[in-house]
HTML snippet that shows the backbone in 3Dmol.js (N, CA, C, O; Angstrom):
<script src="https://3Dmol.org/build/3Dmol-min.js"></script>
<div id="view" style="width:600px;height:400px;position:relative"></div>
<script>
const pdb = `
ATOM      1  N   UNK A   1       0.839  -1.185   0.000  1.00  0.00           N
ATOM      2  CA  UNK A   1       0.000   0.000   0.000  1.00  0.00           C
ATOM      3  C   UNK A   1       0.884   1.248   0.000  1.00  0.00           C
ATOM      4  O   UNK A   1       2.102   1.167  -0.159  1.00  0.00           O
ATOM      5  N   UNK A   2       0.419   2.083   0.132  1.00  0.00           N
ATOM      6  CA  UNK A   2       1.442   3.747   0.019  1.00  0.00           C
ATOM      7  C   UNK A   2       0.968   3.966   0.858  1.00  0.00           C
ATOM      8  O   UNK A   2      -0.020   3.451   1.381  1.00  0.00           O
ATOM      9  N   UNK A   3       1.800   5.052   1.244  1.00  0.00           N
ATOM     10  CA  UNK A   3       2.302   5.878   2.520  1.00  0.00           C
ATOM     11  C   UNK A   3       2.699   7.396   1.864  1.00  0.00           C
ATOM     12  O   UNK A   3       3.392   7.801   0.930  1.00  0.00           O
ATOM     13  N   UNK A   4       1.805   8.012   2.962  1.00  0.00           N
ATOM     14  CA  UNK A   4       2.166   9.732   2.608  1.00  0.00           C
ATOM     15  C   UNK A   4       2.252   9.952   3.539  1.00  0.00           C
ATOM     16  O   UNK A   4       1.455   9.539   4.381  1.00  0.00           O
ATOM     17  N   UNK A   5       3.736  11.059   3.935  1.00  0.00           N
ATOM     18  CA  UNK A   5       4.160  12.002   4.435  1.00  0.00           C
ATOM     19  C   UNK A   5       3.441  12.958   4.953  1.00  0.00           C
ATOM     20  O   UNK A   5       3.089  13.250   6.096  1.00  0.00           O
ATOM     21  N   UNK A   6       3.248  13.491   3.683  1.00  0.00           N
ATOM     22  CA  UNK A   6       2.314  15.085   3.968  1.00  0.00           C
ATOM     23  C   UNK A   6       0.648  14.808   2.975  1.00  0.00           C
ATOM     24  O   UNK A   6       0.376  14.694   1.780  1.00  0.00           O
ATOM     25  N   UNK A   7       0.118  14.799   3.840  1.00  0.00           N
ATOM     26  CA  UNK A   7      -1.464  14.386   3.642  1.00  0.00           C
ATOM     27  C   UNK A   7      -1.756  15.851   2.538  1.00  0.00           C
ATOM     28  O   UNK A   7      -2.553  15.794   1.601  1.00  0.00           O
ATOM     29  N   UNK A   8      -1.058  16.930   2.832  1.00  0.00           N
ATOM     30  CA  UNK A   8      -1.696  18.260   1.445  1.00  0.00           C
ATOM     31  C   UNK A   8      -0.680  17.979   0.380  1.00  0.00           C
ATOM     32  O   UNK A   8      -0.563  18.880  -0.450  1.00  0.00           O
ATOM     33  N   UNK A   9      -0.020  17.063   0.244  1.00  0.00           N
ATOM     34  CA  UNK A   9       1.334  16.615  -1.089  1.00  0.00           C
ATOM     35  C   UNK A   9      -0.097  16.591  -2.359  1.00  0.00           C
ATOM     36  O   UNK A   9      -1.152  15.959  -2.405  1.00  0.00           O
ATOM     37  N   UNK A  10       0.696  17.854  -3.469  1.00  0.00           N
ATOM     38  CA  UNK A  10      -0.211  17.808  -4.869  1.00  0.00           C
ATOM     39  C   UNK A  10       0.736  17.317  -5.768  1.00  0.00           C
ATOM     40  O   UNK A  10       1.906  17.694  -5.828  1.00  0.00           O
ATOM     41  N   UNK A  11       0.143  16.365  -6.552  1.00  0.00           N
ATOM     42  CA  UNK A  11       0.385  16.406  -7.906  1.00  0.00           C
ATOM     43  C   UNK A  11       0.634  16.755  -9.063  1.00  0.00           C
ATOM     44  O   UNK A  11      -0.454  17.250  -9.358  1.00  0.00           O
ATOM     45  N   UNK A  12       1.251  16.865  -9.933  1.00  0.00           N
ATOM     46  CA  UNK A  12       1.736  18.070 -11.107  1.00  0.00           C
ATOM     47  C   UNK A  12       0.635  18.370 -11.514  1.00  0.00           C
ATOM     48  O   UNK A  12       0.377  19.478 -11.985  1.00  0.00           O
ATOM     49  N   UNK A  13      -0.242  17.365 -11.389  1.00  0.00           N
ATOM     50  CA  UNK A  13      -1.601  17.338 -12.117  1.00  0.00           C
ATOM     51  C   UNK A  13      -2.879  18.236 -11.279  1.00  0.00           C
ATOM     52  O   UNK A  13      -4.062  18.341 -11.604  1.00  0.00           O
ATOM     53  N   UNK A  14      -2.288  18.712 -10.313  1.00  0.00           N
ATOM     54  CA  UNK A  14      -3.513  19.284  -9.226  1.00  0.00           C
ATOM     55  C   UNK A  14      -4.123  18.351  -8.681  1.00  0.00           C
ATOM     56  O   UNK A  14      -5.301  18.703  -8.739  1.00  0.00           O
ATOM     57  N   UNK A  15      -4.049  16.892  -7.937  1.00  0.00           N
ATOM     58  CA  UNK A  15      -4.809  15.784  -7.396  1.00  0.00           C
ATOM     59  C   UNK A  15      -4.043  15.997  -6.528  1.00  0.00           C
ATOM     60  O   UNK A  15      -2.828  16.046  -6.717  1.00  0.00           O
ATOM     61  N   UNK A  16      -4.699  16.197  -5.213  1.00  0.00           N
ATOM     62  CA  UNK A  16      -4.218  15.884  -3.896  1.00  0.00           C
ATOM     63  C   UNK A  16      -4.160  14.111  -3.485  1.00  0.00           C
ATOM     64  O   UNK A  16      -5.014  13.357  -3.949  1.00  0.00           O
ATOM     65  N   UNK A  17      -3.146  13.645  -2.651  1.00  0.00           N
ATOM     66  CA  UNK A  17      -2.456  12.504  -3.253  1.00  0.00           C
ATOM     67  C   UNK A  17      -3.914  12.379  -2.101  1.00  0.00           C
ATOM     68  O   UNK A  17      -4.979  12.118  -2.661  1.00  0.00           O
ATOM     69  N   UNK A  18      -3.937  12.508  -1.004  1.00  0.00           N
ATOM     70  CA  UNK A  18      -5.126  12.595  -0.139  1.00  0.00           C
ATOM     71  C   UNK A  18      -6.253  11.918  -0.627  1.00  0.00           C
ATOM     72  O   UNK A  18      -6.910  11.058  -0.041  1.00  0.00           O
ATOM     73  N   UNK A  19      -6.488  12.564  -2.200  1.00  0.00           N
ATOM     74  CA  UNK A  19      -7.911  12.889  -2.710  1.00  0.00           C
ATOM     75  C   UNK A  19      -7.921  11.082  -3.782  1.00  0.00           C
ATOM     76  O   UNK A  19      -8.795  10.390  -4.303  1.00  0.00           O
ATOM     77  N   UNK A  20      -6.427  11.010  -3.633  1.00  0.00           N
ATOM     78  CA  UNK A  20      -6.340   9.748  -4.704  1.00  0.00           C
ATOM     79  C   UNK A  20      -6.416   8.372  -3.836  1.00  0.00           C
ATOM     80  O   UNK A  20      -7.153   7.427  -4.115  1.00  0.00           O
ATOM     81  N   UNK A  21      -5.307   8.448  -2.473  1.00  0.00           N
ATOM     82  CA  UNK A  21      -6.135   7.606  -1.372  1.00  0.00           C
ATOM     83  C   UNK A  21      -7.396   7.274  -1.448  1.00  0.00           C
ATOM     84  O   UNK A  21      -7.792   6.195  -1.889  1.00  0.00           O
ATOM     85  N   UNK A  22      -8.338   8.470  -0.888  1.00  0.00           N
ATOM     86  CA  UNK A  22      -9.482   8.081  -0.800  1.00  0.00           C
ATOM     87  C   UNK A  22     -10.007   7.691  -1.842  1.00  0.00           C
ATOM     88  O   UNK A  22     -10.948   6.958  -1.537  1.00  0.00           O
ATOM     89  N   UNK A  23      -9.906   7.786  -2.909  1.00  0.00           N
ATOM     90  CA  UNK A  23     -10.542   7.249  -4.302  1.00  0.00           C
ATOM     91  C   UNK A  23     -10.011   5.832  -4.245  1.00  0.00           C
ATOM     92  O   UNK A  23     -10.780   4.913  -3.966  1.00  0.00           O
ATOM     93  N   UNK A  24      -8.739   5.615  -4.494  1.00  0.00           N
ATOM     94  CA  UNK A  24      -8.253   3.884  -4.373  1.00  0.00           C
ATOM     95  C   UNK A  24      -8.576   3.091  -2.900  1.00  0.00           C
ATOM     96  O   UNK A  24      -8.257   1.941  -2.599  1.00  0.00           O
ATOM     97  N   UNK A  25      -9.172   3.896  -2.246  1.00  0.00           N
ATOM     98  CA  UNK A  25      -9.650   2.744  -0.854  1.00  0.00           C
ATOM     99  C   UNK A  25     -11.282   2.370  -0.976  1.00  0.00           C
ATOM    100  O   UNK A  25     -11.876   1.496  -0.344  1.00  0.00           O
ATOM    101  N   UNK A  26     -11.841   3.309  -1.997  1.00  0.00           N
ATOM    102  CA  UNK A  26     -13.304   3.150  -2.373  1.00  0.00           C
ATOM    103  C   UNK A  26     -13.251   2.322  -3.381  1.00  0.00           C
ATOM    104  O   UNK A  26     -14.047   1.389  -3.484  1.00  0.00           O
ATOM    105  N   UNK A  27     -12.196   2.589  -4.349  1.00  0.00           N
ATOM    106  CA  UNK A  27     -12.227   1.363  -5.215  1.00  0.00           C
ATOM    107  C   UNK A  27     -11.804   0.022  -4.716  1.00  0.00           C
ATOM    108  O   UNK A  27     -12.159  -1.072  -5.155  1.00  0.00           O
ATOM    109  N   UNK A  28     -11.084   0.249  -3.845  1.00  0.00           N
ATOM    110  CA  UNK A  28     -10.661  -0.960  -4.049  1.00  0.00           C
ATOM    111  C   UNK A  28     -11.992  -1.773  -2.768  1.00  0.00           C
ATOM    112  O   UNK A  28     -11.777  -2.984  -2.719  1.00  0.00           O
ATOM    113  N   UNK A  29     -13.094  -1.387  -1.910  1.00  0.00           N
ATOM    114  CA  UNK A  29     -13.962  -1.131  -1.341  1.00  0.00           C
ATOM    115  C   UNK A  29     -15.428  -1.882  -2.023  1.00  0.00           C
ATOM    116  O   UNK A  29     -16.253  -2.680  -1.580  1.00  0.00           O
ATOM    117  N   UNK A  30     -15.225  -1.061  -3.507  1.00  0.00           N
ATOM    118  CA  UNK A  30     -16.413  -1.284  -4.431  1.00  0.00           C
ATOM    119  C   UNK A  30     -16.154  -2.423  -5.559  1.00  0.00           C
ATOM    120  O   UNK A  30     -17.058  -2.891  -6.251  1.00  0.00           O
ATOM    121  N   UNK A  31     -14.737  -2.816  -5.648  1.00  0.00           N
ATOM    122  CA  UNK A  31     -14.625  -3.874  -6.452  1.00  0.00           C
ATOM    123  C   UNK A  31     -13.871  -4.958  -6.165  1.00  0.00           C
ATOM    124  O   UNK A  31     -13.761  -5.981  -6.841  1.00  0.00           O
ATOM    125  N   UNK A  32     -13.275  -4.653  -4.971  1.00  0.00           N
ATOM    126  CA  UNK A  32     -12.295  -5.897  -4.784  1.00  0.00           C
ATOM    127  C   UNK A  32     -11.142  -5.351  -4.296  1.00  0.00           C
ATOM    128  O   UNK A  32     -10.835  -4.181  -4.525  1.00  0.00           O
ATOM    129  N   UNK A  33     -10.107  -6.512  -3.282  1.00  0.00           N
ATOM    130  CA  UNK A  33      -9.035  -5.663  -3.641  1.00  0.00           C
ATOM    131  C   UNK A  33      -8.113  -6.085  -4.404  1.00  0.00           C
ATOM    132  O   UNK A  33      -7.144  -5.338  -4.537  1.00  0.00           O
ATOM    133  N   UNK A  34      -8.117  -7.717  -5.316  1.00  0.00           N
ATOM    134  CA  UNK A  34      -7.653  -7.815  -6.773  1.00  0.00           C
ATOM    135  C   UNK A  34      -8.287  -7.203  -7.753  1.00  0.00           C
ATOM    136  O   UNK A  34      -7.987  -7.693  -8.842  1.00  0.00           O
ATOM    137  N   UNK A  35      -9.104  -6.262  -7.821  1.00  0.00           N
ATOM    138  CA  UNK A  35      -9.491  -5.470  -9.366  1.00  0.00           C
ATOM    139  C   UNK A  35      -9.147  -4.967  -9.694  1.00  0.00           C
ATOM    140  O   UNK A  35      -8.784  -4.016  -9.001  1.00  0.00           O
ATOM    141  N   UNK A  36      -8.775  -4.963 -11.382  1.00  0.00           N
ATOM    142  CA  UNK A  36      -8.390  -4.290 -12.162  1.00  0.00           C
ATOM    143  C   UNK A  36      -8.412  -3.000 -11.941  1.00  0.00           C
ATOM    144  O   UNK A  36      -7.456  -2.290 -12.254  1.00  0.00           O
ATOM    145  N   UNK A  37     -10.127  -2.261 -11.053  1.00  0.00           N
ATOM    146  CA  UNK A  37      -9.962  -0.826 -11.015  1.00  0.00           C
ATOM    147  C   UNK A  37      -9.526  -0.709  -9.517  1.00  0.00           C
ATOM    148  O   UNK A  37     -10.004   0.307  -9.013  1.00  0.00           O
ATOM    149  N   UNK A  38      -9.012  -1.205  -8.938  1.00  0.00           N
ATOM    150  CA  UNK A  38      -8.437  -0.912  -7.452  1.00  0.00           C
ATOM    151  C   UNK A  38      -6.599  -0.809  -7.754  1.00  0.00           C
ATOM    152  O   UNK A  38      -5.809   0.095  -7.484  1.00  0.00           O
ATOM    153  N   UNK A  39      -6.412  -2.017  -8.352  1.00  0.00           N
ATOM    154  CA  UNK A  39      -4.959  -1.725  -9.105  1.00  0.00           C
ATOM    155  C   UNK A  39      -4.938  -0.381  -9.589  1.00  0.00           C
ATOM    156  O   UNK A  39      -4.327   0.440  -8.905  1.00  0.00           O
ATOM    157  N   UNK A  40      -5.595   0.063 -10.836  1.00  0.00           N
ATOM    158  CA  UNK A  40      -5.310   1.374 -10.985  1.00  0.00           C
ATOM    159  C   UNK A  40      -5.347   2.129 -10.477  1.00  0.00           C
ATOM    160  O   UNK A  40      -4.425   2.936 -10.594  1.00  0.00           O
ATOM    161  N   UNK A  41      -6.572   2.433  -9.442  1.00  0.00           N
ATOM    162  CA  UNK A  41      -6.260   3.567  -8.433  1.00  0.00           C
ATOM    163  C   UNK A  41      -5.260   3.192  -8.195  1.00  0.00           C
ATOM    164  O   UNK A  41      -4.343   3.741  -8.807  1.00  0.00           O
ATOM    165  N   UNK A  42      -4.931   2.201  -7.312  1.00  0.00           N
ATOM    166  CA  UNK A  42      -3.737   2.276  -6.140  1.00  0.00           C
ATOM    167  C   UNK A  42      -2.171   2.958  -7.295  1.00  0.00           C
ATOM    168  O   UNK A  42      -1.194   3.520  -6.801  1.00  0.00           O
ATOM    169  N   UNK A  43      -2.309   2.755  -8.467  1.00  0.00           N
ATOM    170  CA  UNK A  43      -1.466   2.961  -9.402  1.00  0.00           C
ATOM    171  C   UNK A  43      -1.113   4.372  -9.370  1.00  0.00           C
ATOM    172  O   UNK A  43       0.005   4.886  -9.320  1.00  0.00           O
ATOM    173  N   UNK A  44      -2.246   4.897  -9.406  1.00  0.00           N
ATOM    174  CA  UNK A  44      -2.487   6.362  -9.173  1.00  0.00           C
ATOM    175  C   UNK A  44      -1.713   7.645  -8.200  1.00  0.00           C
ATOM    176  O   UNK A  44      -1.223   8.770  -8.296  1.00  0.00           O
ATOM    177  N   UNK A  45      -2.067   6.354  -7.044  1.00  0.00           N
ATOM    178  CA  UNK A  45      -1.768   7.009  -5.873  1.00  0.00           C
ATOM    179  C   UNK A  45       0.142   6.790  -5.879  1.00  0.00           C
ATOM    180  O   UNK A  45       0.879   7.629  -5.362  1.00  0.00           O
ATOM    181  N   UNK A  46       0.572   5.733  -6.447  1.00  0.00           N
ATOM    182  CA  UNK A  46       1.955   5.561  -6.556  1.00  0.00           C
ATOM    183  C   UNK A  46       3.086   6.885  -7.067  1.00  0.00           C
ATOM    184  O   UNK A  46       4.074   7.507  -6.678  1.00  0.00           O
ATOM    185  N   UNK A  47       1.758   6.734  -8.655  1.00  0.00           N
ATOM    186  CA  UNK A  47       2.577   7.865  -9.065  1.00  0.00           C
ATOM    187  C   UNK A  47       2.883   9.333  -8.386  1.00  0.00           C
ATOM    188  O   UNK A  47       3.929   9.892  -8.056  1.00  0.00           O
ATOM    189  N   UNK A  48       1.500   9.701  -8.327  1.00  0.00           N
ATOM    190  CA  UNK A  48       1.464  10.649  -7.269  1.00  0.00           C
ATOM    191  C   UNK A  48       2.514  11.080  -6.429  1.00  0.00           C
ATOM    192  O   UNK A  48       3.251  12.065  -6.480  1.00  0.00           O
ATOM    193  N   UNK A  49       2.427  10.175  -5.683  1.00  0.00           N
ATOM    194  CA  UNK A  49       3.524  10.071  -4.256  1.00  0.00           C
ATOM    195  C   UNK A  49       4.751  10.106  -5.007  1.00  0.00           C
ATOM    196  O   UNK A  49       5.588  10.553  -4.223  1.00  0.00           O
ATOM    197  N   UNK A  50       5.431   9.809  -6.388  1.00  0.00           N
ATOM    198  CA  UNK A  50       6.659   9.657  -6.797  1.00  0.00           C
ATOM    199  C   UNK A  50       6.852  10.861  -7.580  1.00  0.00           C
ATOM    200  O   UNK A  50       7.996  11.280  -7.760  1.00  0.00           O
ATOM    201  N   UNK A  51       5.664  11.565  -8.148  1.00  0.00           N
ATOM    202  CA  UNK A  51       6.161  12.666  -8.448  1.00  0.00           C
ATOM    203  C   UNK A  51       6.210  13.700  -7.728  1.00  0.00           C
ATOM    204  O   UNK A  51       7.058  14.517  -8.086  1.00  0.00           O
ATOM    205  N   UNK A  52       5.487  14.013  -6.667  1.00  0.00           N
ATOM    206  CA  UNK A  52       5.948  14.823  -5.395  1.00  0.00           C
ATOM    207  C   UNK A  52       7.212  14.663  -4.843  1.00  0.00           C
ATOM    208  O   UNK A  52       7.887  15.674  -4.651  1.00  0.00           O
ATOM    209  N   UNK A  53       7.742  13.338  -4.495  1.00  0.00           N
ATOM    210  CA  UNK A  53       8.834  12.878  -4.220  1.00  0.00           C
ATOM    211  C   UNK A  53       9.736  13.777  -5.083  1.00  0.00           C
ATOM    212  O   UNK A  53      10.318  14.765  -4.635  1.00  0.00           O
ATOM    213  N   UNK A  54       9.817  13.272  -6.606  1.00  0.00           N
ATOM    214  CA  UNK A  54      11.110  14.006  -7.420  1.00  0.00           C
ATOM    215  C   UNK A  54      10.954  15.204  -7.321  1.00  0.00           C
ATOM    216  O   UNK A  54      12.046  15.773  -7.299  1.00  0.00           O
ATOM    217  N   UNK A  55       9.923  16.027  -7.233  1.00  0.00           N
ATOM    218  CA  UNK A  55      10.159  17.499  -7.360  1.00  0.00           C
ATOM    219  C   UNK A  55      10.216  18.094  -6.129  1.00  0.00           C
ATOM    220  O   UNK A  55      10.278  19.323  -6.164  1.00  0.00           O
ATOM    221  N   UNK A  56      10.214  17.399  -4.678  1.00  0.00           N
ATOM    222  CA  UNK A  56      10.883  17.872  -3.654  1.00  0.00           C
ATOM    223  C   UNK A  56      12.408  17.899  -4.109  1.00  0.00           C
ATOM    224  O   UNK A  56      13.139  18.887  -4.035  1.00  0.00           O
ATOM    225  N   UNK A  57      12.749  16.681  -4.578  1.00  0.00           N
ATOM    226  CA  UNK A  57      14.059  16.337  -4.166  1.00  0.00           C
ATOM    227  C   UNK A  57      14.850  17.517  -5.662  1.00  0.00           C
ATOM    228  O   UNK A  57      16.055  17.737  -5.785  1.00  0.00           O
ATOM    229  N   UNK A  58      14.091  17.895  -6.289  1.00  0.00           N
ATOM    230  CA  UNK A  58      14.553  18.801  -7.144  1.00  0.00           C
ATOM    231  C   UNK A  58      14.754  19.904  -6.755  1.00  0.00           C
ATOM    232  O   UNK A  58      15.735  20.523  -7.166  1.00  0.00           O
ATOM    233  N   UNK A  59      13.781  20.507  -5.759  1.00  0.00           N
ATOM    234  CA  UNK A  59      13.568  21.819  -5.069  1.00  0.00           C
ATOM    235  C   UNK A  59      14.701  21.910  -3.796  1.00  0.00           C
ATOM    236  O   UNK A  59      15.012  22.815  -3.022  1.00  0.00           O
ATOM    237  N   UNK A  60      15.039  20.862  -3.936  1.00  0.00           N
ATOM    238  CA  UNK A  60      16.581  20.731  -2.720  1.00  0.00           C
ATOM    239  C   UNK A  60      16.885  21.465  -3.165  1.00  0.00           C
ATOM    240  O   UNK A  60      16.571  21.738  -4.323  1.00  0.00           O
ATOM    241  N   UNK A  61      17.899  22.357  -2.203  1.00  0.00           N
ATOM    242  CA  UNK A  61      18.981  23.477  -1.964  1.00  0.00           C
ATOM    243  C   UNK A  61      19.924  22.825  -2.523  1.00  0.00           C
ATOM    244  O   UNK A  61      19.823  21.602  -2.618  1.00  0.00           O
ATOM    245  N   UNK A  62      21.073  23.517  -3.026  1.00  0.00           N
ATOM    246  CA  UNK A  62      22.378  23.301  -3.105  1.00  0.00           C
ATOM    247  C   UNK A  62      23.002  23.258  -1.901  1.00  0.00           C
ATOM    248  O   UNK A  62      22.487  23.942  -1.016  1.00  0.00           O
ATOM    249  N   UNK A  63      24.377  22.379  -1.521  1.00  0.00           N
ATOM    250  CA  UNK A  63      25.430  23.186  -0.115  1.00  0.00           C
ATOM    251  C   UNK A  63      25.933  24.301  -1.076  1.00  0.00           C
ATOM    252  O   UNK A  63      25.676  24.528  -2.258  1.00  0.00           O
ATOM    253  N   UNK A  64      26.828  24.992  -0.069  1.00  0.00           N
ATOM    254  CA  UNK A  64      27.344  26.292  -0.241  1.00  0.00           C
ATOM    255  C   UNK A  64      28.396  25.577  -1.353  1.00  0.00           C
ATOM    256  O   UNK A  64      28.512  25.965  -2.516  1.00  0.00           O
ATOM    257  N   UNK A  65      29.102  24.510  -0.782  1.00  0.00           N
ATOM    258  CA  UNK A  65      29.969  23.717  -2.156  1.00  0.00           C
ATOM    259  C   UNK A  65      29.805  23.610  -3.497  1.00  0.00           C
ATOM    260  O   UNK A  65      30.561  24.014  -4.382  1.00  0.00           O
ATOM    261  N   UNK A  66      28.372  22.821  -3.631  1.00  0.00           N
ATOM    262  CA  UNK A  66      27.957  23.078  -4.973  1.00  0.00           C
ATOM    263  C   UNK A  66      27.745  24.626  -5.515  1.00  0.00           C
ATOM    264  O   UNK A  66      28.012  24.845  -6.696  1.00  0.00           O
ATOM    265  N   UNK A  67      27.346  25.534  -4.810  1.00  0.00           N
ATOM    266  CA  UNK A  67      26.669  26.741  -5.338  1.00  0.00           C
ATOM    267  C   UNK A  67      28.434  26.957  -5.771  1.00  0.00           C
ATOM    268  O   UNK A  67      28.498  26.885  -6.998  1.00  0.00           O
ATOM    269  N   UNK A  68      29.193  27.084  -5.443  1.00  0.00           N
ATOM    270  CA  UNK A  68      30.465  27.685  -5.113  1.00  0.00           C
ATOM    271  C   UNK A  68      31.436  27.145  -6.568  1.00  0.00           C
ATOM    272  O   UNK A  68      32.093  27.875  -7.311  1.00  0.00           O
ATOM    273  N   UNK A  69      31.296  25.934  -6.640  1.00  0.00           N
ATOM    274  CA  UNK A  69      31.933  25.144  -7.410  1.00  0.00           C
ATOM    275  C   UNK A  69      30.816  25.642  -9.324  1.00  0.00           C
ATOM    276  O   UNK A  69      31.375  25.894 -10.391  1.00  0.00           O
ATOM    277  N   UNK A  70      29.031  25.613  -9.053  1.00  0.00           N
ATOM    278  CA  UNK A  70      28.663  26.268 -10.401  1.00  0.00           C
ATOM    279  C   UNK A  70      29.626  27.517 -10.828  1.00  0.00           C
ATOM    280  O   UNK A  70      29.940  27.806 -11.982  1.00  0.00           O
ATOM    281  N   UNK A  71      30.023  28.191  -9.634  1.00  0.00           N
ATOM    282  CA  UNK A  71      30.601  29.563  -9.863  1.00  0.00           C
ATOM    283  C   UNK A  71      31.531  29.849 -10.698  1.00  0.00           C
ATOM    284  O   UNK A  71      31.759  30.695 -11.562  1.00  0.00           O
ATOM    285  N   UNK A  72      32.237  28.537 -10.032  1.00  0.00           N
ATOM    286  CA  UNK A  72      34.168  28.224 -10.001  1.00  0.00           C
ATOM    287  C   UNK A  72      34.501  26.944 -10.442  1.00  0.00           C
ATOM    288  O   UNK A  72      35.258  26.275  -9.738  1.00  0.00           O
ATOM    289  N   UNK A  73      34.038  26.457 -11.552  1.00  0.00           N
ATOM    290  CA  UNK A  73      34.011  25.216 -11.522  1.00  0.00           C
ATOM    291  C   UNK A  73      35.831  24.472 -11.847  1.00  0.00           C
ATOM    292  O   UNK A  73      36.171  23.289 -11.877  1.00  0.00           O
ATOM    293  N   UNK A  74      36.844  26.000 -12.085  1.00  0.00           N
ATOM    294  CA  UNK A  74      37.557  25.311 -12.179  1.00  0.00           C
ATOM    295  C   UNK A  74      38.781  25.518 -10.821  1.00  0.00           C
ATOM    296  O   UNK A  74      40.005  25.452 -10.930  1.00  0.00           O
ATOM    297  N   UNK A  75      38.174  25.714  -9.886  1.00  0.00           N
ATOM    298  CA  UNK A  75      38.701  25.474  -8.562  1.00  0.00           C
ATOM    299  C   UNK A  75      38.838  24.853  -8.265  1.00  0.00           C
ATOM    300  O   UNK A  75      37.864  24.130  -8.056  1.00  0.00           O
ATOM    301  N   UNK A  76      40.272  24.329  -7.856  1.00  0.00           N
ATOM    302  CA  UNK A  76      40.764  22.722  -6.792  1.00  0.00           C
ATOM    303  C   UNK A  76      40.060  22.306  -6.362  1.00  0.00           C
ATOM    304  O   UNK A  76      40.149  21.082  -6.260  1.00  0.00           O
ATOM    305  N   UNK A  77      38.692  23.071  -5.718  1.00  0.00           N
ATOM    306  CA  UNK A  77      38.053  22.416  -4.780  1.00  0.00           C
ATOM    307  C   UNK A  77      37.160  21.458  -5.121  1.00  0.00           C
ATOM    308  O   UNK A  77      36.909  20.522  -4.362  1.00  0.00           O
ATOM    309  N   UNK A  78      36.511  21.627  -6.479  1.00  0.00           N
ATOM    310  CA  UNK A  78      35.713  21.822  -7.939  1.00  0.00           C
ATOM    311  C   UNK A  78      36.360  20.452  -8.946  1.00  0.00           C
ATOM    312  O   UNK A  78      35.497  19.889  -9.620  1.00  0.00           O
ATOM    313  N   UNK A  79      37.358  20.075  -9.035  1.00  0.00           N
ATOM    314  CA  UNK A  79      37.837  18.892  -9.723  1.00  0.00           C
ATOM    315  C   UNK A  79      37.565  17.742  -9.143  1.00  0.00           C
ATOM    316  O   UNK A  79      37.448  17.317  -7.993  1.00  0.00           O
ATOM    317  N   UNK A  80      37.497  17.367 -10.151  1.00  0.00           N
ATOM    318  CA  UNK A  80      37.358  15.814 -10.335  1.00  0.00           C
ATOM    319  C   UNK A  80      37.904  15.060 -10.911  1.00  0.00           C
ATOM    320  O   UNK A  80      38.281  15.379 -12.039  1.00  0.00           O
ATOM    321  N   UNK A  81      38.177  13.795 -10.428  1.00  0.00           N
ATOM    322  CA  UNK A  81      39.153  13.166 -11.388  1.00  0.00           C
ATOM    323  C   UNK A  81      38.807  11.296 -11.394  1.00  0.00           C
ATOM    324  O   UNK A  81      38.314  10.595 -10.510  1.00  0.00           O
ATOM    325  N   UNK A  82      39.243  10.985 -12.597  1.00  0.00           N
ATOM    326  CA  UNK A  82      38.502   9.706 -13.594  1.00  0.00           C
ATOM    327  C   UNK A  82      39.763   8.940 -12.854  1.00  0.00           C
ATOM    328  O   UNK A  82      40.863   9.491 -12.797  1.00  0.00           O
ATOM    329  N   UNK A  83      39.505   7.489 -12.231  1.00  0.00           N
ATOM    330  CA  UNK A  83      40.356   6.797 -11.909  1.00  0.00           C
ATOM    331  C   UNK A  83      40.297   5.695 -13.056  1.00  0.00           C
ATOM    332  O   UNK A  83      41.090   4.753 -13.048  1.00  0.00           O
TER     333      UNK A  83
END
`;
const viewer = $3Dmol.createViewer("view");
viewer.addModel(pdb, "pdb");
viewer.setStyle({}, {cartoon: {color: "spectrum"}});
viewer.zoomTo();
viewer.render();
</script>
């Protein structure tokens, strides 16, 4: 089953993941919980939760390192090297 964090987490799509829960616990409620339309909800709710996920983890900050190194990328501090 899925698990949310933050019960107001939206979707790119404007669906509160909340709003998709409750839809895949009715489906899966009104048809089974092997049905085809309970699978998809619950499908639903996956994505959901995974695209909130990536665009937190997109909205991450830089450290001061990275910001420092876009700056300076060719600073000692800033290299890298291919073993």
């Amino acid at each position: 089953m899925a698990f949310v964090t933050g019960v107001a987490a939206v979707g790119a799509r404007g669906v509160k993941i909340s709003d998709a829960i409750k839809g895949a616990e009715e489906a899966t409620s009104k048809f089974g919980k092997g049905s085809k339309e309970a699978a998809v909800a619950w499908d639903t709710v996956e994505e959901l939760e995974a695209e909130a996920s990536h665009q937190k983890a997109s909205n991450a900050k830089k450290d001061p390192l990275e910001e420092y190194c876009d700056d300076a990328p060719e600073a000692d501090e800033c290299r890298t090297y291919d073993n």
